[in-house]
C-alpha positions in Angstrom: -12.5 7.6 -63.5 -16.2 8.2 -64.5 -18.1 11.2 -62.8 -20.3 8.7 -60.7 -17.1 7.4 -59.0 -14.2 8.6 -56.8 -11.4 7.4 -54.0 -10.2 7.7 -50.3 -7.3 7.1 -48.4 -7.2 4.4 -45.4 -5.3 2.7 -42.6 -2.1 4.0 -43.3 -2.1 5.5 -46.1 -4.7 7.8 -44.9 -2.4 8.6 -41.3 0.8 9.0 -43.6 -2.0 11.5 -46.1 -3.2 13.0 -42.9 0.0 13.9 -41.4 1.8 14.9 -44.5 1.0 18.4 -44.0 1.8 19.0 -40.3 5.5 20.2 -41.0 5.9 23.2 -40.4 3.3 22.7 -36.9 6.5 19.9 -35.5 9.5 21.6 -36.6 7.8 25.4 -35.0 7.0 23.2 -31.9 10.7 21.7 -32.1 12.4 24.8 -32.1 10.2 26.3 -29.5 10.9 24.0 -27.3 14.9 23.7 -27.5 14.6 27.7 -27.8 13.2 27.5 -24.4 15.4 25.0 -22.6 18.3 27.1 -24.2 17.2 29.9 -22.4 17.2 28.4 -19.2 20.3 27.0 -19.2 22.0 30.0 -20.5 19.8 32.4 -18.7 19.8 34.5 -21.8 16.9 35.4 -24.7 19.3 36.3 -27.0 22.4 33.4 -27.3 20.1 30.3 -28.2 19.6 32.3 -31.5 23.0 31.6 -32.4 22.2 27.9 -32.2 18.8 27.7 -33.5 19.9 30.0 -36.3 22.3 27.1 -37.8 19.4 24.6 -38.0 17.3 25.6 -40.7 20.4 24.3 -42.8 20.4 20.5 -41.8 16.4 20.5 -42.7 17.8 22.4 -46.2 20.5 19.5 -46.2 17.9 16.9 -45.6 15.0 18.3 -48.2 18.6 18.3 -50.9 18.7 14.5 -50.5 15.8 13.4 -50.4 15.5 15.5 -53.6 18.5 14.3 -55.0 17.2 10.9 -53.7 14.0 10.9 -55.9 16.1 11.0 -59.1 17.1 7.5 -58.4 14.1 6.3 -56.8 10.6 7.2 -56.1 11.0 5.8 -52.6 12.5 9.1 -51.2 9.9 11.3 -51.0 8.9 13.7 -47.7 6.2 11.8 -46.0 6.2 11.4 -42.3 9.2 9.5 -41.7 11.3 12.1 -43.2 9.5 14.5 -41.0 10.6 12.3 -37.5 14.3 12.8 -39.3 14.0 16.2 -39.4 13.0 16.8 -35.7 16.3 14.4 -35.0 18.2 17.2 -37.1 17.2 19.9 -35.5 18.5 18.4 -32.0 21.8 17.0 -33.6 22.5 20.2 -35.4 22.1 21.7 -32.0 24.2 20.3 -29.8 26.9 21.0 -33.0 26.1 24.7 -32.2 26.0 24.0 -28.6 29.7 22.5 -28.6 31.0 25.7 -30.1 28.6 28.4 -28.3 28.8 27.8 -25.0 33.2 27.4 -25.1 33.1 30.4 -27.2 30.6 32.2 -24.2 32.8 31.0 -21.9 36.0 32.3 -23.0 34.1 35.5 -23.5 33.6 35.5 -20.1 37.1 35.3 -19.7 37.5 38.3 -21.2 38.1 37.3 -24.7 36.6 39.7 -27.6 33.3 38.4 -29.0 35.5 37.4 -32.8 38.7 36.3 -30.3 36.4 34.2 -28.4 34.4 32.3 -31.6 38.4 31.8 -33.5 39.9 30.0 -30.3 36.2 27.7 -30.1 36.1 27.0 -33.6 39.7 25.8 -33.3 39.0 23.8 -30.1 36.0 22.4 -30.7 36.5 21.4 -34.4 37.9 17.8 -34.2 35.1 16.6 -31.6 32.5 18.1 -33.8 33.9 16.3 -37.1 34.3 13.4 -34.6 30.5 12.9 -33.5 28.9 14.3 -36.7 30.8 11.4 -39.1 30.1 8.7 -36.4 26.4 9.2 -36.5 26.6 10.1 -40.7 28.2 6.5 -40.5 25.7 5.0 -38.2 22.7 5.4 -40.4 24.5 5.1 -44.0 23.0 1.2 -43.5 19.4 2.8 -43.4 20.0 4.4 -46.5 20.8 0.8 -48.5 18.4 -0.9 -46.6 16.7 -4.1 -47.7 13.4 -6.4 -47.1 10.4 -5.4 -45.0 10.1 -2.1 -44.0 12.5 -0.5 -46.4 11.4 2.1 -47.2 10.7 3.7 -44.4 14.1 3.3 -43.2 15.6 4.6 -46.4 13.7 7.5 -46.3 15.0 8.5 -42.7 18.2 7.2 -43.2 18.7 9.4 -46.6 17.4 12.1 -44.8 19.3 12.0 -41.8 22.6 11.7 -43.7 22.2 14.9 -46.3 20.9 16.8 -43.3 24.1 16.0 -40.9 26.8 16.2 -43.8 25.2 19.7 -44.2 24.8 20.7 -40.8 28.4 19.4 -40.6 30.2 20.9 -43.3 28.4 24.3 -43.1 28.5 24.3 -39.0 32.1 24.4 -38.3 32.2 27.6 -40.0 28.2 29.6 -39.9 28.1 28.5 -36.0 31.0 31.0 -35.1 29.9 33.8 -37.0 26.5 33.1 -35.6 27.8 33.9 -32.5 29.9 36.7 -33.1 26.6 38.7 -34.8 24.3 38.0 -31.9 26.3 39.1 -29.8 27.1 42.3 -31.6 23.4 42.9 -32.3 22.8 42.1 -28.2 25.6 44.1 -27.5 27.5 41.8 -25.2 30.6 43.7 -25.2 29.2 46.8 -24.4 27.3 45.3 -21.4 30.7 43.9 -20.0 32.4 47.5 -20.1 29.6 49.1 -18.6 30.1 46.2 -15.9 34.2 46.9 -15.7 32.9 50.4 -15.1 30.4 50.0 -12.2 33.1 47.9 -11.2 35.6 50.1 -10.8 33.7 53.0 -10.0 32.4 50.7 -6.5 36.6 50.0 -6.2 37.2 54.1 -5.8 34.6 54.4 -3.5 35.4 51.8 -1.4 39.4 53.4 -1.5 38.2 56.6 -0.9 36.0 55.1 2.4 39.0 53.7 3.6 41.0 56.6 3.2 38.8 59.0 5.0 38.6 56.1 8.2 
């Protein structure tokens, strides 16, 4: 162009140019907010990290195919229809981690070992996880081949969706476990419930000893 002249984005292209760089503000915002409705349900500051830490894989997953995506056509690219995709992963890949962490917390309640516990959720929880994950990869496979007006918006989410859920998926079923066998080692769950067994008991041989001396 000559030095006298120059250009602008507008109407959409200049909300799509606008927006493009908001990322990392939606998917901190995202994770903030499931972090803290996690907490609440579990009561507990320290288990929703063994969800949350699995999601940064199906964004990873997501990123991969729209990469992957671009060798074939210029149509994939990360504009702000991937980035609604992404904020869809992060709850999907979520309730995967959900469906294992809360049956493995349970049974650790039970009085499973925090390893013990994660093995028999893994195993339990393994076919409805697969079962879910491929419906909805399955569901928005027609996205991806989309056609006609408005196509490339839904490829974009579509290809997005799908790399990010067969990651999440794939990688899940194993890193979602062991997620939740090293927070609670670092929080120290096991030692809290002996100290517990002890107070516990301790209360137990009062209480007998009370008795006795009535």
């Amino acid at each position: 162009l000559p030095t006298d002249m120059g250009y602008t984005w507008n109407a959409m292209s200049f909300q799509e140019e606008k927006a493009s760089g908001s990322l990392m503000i939606i998917l901190s915002f995202s994770l903030l907010f499931v972090f803290l409705i996690l907490s609440a349900q579990y009561e507990s500051w320290s288990l929703p990290f063994a969800i949350l830490m699995g999601t940064p894989f199906a964004i990873f997953g997501a990123l991969f195919a729209l990469w992957a995506g671009r060798l074939i056509s210029p149509t994939f690219e990360n504009n702000i229809f991937a980035q609604v995709s992404f904020v869809m992963l992060i709850g999907m890949a979520a309730k995967n981690a959900i469906l294992i962490v809360e049956f493995a917390n349970d049974e650790f309640k039970k009085g499973l070992s925090l390893f013990d516990a994660a093995i028999t959720a893994a195993k339990s929880r393994f076919r409805p996880i697969l079962m879910t994950a491929f419906s909805f990869i399955l569901g928005v496979f027609p996205l991806v081949i989309a056609s006609g007006s408005g196509a490339e918006a839904r490829k974009v989410m579509g290809m997005a969706l799908l790399g990010g859920m067969t990651v999440a998926t794939l990688l899940g079923v194993f890193l979602y476990p062991m997620l939740f066998v090293f927070i609670g080692k670092l929080a120290g769950y096991e030692k809290k419930r002996e100290r517990l067994a002890a107070i516990e008991v301790k209360k137990e041989n009062n209480e007998d000893v009370n008795n006795k001396n009535d």
